[in-house]
C-alpha positions in Angstrom: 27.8 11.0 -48.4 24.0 11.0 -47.4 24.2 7.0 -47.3 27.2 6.8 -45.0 25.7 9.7 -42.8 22.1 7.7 -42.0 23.9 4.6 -41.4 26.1 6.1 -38.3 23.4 7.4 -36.3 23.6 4.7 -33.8 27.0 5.8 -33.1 25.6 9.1 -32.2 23.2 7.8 -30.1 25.9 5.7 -27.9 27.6 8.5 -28.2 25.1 10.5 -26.4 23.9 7.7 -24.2 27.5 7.0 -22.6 28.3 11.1 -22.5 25.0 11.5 -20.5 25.6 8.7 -17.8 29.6 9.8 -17.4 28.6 13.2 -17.2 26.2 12.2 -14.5 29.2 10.7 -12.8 31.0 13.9 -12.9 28.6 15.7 -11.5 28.1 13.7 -8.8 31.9 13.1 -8.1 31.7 16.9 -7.8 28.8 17.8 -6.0 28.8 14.3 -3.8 25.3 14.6 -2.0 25.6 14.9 1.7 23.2 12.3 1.8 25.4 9.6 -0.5 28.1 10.6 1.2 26.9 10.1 4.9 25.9 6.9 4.6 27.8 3.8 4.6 26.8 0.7 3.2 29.4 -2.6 3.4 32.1 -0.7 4.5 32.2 1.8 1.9 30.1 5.7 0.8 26.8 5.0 -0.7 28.6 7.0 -3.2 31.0 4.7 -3.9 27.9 2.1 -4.9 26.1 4.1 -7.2 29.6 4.7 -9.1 29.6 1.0 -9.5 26.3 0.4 -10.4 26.7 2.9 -13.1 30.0 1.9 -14.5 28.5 -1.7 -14.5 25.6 -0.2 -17.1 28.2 1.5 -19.3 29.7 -1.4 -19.7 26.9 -3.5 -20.7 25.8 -1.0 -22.7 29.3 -0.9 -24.3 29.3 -4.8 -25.2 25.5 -4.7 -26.2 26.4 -2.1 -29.1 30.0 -2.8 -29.9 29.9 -6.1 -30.0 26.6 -5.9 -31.4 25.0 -8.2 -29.3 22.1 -5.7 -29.0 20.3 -7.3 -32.0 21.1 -10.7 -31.0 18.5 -13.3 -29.3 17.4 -12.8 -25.6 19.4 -16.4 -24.2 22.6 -15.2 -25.7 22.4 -11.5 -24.6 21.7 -13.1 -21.2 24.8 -15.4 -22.1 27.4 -13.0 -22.4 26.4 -10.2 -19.6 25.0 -12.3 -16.4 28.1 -13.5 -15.6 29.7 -10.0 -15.9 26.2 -8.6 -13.9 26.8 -11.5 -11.7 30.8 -11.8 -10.7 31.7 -7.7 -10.6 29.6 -7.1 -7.9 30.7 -10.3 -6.1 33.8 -9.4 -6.5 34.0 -6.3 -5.2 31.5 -7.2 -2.4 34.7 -9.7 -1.1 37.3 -6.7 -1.5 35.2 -4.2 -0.1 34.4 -6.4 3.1 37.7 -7.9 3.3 39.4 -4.4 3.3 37.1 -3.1 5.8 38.3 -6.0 7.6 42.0 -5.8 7.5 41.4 -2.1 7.9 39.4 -2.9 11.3 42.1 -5.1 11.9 45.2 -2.4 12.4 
């Protein structure tokens, strides 16, 4: 039992990791800084962006550790997550501006 108990303390620390970042979201979702809230940045709250940004870092993180890539080489971490890093927020930089446009377009 000792065995099995030091071998799952990276799950723990995931655990920890991932429950510290979401409940960062929460807390932001429900105190939503005037300031983030205020100010718009390609059609959309700041607040909305930093959502992303930190939804985009859970999920690396996710893929580093459960698909154990976190102990891999450098080329084929870089391999698996830049085009992830690269095509989310290109993505959703084209469906944020093109629904700000349709929207301006009513």
């Amino acid at each position: 039992m000792a065995n099995e108990t030091k071998g799952n303390w990276w799950i723990w620390k995931v655990f920890w990791i991932l429950l510290f970042i979401t409940a960062f979201e929460v807390a932001l979702g429900m105190i939503k800084p005037p300031f983030l809230v205020d100010t718009i940045f390609l059609g959309t709250k700041l607040l909305n962006h930093v959502f992303i940004i930190l939804t985009i870092i859970k999920a690396a993180y996710i893929i580093l550790e459960f698909m154990h890539l976190g102990h891999e080489k450098k080329s084929l971490k870089w391999t698996v997550l830049l085009p992830a890093m690269v095509l989310v927020p290109y993505l959703l930089f084209i469906i944020l501006s093109e629904g700000v446009h349709s929207y301006l377009m009513i």
